[in-house]
DORO-971142 format. One record per residue: z, y, x of N, C-alpha, C in turn; residue number from 1. Coordinates in pm, whole numbers, plus 50000, padded with zeros to 5 digits. Layout:
node n.w: Z&n.v: Y&n.u: X&ca.w: Z&ca.v: Y&ca.u: X&c.w: Z&c.v: Y&c.u: X&i: NUM $
...
//
This chain:
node n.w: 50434&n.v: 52930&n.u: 49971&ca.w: 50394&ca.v: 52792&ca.u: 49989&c.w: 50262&c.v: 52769&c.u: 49918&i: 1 $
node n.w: 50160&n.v: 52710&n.u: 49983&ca.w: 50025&ca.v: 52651&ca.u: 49914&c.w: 50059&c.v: 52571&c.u: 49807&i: 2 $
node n.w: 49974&n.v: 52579&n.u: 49699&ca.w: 49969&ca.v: 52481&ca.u: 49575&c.w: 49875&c.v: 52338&c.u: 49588&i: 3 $
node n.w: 49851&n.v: 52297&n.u: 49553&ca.w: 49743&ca.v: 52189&ca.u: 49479&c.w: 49769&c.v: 52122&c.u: 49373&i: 4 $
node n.w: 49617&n.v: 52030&n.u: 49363&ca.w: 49652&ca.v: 51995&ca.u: 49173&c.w: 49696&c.v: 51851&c.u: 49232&i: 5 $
node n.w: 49739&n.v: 51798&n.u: 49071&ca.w: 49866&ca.v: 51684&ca.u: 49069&c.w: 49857&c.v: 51648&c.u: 48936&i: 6 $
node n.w: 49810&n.v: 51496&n.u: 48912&ca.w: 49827&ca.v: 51458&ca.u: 48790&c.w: 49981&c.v: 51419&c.u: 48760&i: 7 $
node n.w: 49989&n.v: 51465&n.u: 48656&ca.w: 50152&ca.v: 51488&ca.u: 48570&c.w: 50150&c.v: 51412&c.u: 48473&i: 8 $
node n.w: 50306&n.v: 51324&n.u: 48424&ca.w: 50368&ca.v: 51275&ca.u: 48326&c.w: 50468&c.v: 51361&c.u: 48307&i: 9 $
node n.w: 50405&n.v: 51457&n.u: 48169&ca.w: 50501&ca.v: 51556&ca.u: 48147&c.w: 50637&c.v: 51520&c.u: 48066&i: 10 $
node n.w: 50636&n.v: 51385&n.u: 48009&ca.w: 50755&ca.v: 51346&ca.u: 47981&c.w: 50762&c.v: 51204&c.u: 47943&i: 11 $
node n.w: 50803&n.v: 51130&n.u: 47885&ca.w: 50819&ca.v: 50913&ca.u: 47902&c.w: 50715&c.v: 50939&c.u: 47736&i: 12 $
node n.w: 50634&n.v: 50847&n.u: 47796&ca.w: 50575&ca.v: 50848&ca.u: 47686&c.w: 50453&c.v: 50945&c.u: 47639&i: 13 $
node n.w: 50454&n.v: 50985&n.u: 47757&ca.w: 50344&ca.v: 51111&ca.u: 47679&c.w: 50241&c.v: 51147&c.u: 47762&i: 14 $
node n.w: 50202&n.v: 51257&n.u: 47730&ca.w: 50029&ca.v: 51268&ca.u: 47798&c.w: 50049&c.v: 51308&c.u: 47952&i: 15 $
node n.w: 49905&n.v: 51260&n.u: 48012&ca.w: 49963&ca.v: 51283&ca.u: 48173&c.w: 49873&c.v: 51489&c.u: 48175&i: 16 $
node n.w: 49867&n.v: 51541&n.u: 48228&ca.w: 49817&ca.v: 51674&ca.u: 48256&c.w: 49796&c.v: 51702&c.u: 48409&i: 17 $
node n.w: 49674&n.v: 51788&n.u: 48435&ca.w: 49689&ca.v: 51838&ca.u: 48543&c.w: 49728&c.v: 51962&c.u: 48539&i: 18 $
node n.w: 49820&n.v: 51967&n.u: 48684&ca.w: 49872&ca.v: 52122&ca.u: 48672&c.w: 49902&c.v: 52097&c.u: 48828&i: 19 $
node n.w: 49899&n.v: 52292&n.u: 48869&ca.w: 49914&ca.v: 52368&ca.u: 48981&c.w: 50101&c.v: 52288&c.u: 49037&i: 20 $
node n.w: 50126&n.v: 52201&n.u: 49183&ca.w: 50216&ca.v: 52173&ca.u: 49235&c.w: 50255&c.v: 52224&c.u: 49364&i: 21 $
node n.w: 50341&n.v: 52252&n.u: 49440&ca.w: 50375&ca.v: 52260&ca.u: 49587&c.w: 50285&c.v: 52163&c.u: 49668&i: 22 $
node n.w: 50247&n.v: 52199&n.u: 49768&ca.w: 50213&ca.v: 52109&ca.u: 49862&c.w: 50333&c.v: 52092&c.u: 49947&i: 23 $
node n.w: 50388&n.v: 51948&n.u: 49975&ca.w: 50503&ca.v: 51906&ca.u: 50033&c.w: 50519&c.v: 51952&c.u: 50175&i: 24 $
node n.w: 50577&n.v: 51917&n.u: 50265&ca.w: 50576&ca.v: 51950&ca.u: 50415&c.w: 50669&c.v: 51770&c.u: 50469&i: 25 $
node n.w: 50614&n.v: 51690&n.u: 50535&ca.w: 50647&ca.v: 51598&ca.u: 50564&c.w: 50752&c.v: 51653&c.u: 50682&i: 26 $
node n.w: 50868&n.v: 51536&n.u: 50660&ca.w: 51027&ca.v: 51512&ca.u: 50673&c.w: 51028&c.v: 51354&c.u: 50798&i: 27 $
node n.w: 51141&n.v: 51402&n.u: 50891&ca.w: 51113&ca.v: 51293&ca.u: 50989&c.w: 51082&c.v: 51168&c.u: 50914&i: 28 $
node n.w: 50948&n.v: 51090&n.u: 51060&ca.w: 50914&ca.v: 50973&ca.u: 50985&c.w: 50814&c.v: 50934&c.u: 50876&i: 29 $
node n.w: 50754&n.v: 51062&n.u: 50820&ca.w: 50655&ca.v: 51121&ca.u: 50733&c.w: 50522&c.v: 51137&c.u: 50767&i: 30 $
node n.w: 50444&n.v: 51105&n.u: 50690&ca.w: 50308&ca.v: 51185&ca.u: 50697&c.w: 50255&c.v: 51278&c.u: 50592&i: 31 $
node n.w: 50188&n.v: 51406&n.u: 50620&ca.w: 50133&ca.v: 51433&ca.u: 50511&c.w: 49972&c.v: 51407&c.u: 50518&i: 32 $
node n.w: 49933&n.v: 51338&n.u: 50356&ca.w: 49843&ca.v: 51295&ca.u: 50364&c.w: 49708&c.v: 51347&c.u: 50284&i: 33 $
node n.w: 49617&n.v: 51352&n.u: 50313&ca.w: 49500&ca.v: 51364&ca.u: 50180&c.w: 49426&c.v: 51250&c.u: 50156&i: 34 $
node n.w: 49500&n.v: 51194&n.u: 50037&ca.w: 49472&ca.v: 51023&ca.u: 49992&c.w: 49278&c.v: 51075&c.u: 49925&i: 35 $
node n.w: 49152&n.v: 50989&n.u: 50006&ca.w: 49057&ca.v: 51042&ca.u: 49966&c.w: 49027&c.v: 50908&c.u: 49822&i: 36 $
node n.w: 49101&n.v: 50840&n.u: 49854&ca.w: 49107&ca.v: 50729&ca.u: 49714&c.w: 49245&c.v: 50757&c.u: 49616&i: 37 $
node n.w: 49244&n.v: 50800&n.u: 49510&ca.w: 49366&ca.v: 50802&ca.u: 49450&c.w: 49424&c.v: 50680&c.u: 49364&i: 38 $
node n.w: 49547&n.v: 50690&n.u: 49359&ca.w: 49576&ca.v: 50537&ca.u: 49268&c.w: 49750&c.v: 50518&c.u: 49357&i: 39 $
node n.w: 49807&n.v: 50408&n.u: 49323&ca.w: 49895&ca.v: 50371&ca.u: 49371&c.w: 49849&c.v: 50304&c.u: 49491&i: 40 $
node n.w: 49714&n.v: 50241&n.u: 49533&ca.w: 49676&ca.v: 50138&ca.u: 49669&c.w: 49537&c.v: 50256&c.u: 49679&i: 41 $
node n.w: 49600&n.v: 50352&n.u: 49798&ca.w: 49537&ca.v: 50485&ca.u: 49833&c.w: 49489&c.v: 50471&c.u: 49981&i: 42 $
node n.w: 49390&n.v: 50507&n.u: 49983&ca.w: 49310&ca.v: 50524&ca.u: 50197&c.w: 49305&c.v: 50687&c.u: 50173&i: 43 $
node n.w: 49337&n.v: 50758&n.u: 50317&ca.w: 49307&ca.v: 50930&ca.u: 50298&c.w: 49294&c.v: 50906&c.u: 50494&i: 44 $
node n.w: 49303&n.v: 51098&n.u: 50511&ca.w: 49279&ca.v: 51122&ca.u: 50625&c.w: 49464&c.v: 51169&c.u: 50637&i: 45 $
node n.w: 49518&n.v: 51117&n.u: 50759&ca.w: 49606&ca.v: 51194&ca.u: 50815&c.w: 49621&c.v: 51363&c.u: 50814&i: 46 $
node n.w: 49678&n.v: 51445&n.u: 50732&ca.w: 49717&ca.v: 51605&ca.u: 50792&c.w: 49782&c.v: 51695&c.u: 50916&i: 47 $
node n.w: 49884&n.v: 51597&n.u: 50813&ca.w: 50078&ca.v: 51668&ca.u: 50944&c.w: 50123&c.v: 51534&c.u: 50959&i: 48 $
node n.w: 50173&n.v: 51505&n.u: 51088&ca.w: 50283&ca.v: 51380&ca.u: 51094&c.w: 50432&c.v: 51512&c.u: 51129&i: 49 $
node n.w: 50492&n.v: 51408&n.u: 51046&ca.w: 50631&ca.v: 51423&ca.u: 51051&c.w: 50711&c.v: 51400&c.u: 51222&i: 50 $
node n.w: 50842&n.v: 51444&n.u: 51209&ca.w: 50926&ca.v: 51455&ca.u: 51323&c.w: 50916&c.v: 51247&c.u: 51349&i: 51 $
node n.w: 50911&n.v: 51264&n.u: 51492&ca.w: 50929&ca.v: 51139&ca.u: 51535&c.w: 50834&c.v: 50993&c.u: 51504&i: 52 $
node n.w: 50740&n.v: 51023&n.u: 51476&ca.w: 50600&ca.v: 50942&ca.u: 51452&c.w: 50485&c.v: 50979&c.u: 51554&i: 53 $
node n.w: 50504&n.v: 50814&n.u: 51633&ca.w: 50426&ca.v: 50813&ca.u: 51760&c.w: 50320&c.v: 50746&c.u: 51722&i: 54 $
node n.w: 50287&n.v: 50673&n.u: 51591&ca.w: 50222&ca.v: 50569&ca.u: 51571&c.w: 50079&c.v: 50670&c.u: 51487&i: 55 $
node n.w: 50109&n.v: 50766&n.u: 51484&ca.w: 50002&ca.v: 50835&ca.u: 51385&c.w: 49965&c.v: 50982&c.u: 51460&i: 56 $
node n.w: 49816&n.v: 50976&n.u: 51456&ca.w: 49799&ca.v: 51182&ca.u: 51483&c.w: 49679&c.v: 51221&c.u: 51332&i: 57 $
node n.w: 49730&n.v: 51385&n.u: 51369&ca.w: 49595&ca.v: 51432&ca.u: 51280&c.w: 49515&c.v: 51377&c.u: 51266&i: 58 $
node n.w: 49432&n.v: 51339&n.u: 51189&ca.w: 49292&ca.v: 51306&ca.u: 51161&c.w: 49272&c.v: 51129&c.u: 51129&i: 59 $
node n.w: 49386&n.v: 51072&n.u: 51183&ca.w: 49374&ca.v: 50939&ca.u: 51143&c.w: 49361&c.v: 50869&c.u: 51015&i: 60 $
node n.w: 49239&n.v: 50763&n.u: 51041&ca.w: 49257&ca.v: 50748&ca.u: 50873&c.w: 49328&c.v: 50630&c.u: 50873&i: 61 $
node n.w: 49369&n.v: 50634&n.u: 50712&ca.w: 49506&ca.v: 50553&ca.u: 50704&c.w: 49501&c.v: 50473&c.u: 50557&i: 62 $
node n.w: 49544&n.v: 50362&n.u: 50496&ca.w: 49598&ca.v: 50325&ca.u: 50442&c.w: 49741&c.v: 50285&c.u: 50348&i: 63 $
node n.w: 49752&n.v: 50264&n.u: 50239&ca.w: 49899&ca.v: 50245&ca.u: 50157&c.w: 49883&c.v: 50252&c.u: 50076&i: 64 $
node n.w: 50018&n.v: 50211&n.u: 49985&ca.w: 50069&ca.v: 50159&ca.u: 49853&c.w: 50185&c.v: 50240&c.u: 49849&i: 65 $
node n.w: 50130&n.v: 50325&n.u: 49797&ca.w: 50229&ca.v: 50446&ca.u: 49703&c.w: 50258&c.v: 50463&c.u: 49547&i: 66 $
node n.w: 50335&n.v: 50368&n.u: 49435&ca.w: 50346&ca.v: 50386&ca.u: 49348&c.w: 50324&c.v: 50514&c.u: 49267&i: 67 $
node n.w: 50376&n.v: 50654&n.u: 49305&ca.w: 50350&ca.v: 50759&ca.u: 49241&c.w: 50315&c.v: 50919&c.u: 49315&i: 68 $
node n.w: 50297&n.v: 50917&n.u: 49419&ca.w: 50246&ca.v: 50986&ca.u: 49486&c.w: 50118&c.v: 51033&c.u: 49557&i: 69 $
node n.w: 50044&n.v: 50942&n.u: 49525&ca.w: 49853&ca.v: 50993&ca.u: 49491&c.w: 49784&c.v: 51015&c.u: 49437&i: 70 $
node n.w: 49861&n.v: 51072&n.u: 49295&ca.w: 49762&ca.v: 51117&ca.u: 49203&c.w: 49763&c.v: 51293&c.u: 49233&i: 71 $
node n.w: 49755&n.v: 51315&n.u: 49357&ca.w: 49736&ca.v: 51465&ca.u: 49381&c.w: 49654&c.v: 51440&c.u: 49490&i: 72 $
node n.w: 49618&n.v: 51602&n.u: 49537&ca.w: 49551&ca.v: 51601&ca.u: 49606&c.w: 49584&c.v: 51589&c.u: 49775&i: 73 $
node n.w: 49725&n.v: 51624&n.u: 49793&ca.w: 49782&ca.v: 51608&ca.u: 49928&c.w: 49890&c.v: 51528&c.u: 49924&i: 74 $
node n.w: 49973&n.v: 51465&n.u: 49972&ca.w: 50117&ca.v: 51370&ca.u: 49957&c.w: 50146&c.v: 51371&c.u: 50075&i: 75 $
node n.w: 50306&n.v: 51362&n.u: 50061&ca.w: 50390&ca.v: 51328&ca.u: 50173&c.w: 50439&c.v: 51148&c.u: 50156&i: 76 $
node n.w: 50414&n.v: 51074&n.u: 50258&ca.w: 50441&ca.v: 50955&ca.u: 50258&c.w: 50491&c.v: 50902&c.u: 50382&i: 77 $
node n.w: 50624&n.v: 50758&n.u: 50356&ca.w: 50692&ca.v: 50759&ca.u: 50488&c.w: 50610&c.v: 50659&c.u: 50579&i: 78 $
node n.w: 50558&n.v: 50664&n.u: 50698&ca.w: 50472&ca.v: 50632&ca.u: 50754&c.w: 50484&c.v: 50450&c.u: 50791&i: 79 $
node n.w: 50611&n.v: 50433&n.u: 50769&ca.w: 50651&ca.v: 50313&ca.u: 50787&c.w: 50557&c.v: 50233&c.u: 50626&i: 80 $
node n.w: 50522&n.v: 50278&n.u: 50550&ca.w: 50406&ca.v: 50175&ca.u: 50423&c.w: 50313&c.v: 50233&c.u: 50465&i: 81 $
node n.w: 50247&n.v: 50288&n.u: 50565&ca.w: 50096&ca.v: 50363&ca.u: 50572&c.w: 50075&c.v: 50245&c.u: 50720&i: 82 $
node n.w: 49929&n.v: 50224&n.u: 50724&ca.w: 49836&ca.v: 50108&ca.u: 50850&c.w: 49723&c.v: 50190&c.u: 50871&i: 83 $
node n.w: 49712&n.v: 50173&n.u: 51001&ca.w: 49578&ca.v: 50258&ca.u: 51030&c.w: 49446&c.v: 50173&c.u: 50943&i: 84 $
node n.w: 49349&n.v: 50245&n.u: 50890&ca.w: 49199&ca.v: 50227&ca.u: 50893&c.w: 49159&c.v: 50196&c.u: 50999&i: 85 $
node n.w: 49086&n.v: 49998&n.u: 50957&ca.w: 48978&ca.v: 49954&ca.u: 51068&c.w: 48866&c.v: 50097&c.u: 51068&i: 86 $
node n.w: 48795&n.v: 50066&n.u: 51119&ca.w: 48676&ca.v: 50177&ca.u: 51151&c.w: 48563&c.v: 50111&c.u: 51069&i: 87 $
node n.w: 48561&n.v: 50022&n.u: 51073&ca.w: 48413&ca.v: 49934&ca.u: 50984&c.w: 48470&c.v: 49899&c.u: 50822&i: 88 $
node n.w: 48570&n.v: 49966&n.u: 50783&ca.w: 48623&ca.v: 49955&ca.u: 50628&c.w: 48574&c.v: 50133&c.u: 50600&i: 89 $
node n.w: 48582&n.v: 50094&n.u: 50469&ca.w: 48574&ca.v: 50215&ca.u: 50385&c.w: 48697&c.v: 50276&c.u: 50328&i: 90 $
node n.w: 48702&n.v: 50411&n.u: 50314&ca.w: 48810&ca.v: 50422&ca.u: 50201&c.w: 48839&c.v: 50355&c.u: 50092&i: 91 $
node n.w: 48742&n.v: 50330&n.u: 50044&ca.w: 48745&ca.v: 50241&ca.u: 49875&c.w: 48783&c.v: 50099&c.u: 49930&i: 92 $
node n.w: 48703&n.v: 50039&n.u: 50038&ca.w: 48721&ca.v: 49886&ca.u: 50090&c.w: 48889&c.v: 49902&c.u: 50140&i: 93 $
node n.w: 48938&n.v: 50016&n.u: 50179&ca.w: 49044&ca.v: 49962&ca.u: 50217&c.w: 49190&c.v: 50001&c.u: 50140&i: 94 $
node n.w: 49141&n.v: 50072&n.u: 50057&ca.w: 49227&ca.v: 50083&ca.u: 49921&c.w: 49269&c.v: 49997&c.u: 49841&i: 95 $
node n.w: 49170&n.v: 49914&n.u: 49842&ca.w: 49195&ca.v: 49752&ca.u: 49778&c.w: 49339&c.v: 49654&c.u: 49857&i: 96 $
node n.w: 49335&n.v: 49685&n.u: 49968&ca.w: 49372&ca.v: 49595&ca.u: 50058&c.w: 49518&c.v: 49550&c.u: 50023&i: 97 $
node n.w: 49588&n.v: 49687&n.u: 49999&ca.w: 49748&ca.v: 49648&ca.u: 49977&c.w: 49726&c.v: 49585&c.u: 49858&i: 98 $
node n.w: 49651&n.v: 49562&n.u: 49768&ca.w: 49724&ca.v: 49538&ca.u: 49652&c.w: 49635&c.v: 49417&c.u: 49681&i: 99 $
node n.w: 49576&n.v: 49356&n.u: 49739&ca.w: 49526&ca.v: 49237&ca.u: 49743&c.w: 49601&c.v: 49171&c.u: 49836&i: 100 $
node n.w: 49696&n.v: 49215&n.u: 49925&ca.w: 49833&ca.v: 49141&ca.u: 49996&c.w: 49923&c.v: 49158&c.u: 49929&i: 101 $
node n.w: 49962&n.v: 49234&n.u: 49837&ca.w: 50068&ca.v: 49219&ca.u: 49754&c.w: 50065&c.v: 49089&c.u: 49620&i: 102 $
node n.w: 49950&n.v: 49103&n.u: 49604&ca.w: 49926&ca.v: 48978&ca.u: 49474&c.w: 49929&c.v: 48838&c.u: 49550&i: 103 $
node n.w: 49859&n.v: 48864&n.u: 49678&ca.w: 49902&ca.v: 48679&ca.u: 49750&c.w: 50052&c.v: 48677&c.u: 49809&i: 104 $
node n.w: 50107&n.v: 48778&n.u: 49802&ca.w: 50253&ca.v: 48773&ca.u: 49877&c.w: 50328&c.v: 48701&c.u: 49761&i: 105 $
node n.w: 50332&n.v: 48803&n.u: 49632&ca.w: 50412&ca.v: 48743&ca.u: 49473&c.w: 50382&c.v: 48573&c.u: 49479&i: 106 $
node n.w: 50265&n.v: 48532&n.u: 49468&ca.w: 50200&ca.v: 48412&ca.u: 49449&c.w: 50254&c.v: 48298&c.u: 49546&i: 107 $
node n.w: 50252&n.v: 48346&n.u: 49661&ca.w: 50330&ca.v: 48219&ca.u: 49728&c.w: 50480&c.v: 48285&c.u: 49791&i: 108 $
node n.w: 50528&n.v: 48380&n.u: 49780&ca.w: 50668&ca.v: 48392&ca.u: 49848&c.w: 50804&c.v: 48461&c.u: 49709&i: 109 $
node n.w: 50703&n.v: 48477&n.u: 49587&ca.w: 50791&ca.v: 48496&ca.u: 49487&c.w: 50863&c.v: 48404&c.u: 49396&i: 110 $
node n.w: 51005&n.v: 48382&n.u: 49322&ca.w: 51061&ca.v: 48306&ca.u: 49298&c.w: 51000&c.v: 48252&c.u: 49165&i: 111 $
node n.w: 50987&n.v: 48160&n.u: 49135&ca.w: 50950&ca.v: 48066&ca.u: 49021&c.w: 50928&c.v: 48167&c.u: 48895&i: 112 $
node n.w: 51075&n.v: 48250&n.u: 48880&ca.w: 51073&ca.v: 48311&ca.u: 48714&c.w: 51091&c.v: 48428&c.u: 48795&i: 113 $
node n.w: 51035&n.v: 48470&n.u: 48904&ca.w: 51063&ca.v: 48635&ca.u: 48907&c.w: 51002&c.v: 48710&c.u: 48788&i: 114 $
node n.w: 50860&n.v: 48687&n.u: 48790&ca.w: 50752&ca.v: 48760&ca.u: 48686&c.w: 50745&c.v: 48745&c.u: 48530&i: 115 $
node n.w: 50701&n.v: 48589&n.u: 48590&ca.w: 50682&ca.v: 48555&ca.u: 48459&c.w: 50723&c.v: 48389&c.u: 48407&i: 116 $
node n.w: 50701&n.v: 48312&n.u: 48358&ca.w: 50711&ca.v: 48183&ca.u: 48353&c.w: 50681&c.v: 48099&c.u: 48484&i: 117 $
node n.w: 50550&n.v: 48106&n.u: 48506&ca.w: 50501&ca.v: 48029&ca.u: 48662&c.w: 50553&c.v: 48089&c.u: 48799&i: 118 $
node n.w: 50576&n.v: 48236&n.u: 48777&ca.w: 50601&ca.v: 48301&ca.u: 48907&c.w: 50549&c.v: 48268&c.u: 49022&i: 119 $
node n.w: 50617&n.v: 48228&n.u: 49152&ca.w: 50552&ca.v: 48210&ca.u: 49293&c.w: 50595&c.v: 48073&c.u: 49323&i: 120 $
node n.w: 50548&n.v: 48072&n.u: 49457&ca.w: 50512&ca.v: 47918&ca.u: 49478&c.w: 50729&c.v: 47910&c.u: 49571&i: 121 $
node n.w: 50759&n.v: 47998&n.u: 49581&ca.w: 50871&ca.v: 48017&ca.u: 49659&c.w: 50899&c.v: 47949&c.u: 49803&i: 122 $
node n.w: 50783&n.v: 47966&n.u: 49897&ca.w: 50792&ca.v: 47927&ca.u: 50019&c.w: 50858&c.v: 48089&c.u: 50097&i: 123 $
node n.w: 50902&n.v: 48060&n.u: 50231&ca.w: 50967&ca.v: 48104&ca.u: 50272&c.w: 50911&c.v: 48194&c.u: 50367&i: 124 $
node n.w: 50845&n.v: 48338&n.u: 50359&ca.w: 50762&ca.v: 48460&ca.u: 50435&c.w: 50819&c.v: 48414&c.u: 50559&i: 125 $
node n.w: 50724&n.v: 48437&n.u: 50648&ca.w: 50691&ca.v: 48462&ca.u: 50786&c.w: 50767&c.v: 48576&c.u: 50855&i: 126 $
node n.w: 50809&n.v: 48697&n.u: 50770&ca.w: 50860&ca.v: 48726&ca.u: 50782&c.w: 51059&c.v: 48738&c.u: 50815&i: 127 $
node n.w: 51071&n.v: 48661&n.u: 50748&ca.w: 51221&ca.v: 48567&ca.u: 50741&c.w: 51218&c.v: 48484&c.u: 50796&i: 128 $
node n.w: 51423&n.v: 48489&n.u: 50891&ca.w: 51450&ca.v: 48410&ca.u: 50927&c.w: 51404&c.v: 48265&c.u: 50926&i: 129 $
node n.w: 51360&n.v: 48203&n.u: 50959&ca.w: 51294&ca.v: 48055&ca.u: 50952&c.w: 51178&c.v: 48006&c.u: 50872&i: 130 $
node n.w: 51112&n.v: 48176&n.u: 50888&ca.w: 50934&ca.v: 48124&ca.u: 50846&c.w: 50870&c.v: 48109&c.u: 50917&i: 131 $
node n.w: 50876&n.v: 48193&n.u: 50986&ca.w: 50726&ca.v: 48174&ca.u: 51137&c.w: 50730&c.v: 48007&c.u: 51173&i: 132 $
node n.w: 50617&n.v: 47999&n.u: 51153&ca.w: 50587&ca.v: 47849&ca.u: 51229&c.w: 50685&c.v: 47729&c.u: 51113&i: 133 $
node n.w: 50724&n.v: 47778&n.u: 50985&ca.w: 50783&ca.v: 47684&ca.u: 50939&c.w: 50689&c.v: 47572&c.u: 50853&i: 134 $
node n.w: 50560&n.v: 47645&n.u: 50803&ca.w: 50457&ca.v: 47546&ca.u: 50753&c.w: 50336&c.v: 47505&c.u: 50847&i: 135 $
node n.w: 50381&n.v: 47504&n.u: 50989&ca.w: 50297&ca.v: 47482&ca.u: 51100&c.w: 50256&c.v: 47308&c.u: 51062&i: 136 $
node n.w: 50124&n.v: 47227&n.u: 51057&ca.w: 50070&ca.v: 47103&ca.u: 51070&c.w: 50004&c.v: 47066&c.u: 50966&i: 137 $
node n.w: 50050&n.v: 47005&n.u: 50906&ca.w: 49927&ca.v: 46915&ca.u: 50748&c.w: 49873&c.v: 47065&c.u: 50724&i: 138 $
node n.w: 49760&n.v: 47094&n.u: 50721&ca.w: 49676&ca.v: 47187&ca.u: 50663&c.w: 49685&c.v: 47135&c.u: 50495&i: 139 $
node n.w: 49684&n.v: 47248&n.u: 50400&ca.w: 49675&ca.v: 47268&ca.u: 50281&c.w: 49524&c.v: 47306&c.u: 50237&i: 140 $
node n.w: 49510&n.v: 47310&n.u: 50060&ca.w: 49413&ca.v: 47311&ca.u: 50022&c.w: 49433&c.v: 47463&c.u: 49972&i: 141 $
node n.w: 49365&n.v: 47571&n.u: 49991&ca.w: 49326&ca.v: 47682&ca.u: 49910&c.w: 49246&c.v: 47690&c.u: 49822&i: 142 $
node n.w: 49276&n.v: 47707&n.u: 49708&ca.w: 49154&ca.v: 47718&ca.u: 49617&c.w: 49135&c.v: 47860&c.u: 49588&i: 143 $
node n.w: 49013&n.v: 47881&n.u: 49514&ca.w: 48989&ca.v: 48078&ca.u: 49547&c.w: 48967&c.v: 48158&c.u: 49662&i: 144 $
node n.w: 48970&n.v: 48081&n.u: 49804&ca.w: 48985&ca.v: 48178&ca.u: 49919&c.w: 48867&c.v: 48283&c.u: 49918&i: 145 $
node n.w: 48753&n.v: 48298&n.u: 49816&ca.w: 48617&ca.v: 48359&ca.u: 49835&c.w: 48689&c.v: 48471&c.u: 49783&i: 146 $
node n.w: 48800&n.v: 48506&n.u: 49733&ca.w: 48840&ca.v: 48646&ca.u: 49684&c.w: 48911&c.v: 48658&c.u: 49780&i: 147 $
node n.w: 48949&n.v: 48813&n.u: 49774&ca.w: 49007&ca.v: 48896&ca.u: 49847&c.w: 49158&c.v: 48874&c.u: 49804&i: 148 $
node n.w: 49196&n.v: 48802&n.u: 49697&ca.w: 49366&ca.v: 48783&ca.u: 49698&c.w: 49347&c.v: 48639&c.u: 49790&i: 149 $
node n.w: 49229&n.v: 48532&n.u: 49756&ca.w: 49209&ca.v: 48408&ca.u: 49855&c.w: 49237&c.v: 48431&c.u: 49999&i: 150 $
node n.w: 49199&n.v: 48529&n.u: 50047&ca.w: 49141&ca.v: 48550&ca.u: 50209&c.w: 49313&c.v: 48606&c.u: 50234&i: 151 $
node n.w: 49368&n.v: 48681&n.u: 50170&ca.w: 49478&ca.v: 48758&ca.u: 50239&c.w: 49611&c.v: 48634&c.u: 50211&i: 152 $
node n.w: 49583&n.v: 48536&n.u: 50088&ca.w: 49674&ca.v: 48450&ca.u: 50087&c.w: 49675&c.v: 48274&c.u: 50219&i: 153 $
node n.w: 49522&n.v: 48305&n.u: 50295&ca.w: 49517&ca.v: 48197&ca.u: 50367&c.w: 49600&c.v: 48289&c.u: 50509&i: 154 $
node n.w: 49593&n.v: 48404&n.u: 50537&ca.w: 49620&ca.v: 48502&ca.u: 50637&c.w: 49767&c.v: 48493&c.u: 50654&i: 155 $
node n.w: 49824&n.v: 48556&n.u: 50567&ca.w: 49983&ca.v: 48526&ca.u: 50545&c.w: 50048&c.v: 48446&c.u: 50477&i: 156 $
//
């Protein structure tokens, strides 16, 4: 089996290291990826798609939010958190992206004290039963929309 490098937490609490890992082999539903941005909110090029993934080929570039699986150089990830790359974004521009829909998602669809004291505004995702179209009429005020958590929180 091929190796590559892989930043390591060699134990709780302690120093991270690089060292020689397996390169994975993606599992139905999978991609394997080469994240060319590393981090937990990673853009790469498509490798291998996994058994039964119509939505992805070689070479596609891609997007996601992988908590611990891009600090190497290749990853296997389940294709269902990976979005294709617009063509006019960058890797870096679109690395940002999940985590700038994840911070407007907390903000208006998270519960009061999930986080922290203020938490979310606790309206009801679009996603769920009886969101779509549930804040349809009086337009609201956004404040901040010139950021990128602004723009993705007027979107969803």
């Amino acid at each position: 089996m091929s190796t590559q490098k892989a930043l390591l937490l060699l134990e709780p609490k302690g120093s991270y290291a690089v060292r020689n890992v397996d390169i994975p082999k993606p599992g139905p539903g999978e991609l394997l990826t080469y994240p060319a941005v590393l981090g937990t909110d990673s853009a790469g090029i498509v490798k291998e798609v996994g058994e039964g993934i119509a939505t992805f080929a070689v070479g596609d570039k891609e997007l996601l939010r992988e908590p611990k699986e891009t600090f190497q150089q290749i990853t296997v990830v389940p294709a269902e958190i990976a979005a294709k790359l617009l063509s006019n974004l960058t890797f870096d521009q679109a690395a940002t992206v999940s985590l700038t829909l994840a911070t407007a998602a907390f903000g208006l669809y998270s519960k009061k004290a999930a986080f922290h004291a203020r938490g979310g505004a606790e309206l009801v995702p679009p996603w769920q039963e009886g969101g779509r179209g549930k804040y349809d009429g009086p337009p609201i005020l956004v404040i901040g929309r010139s950021s990128a958590v602004g723009q993705q929180g007027e979107e969803y």
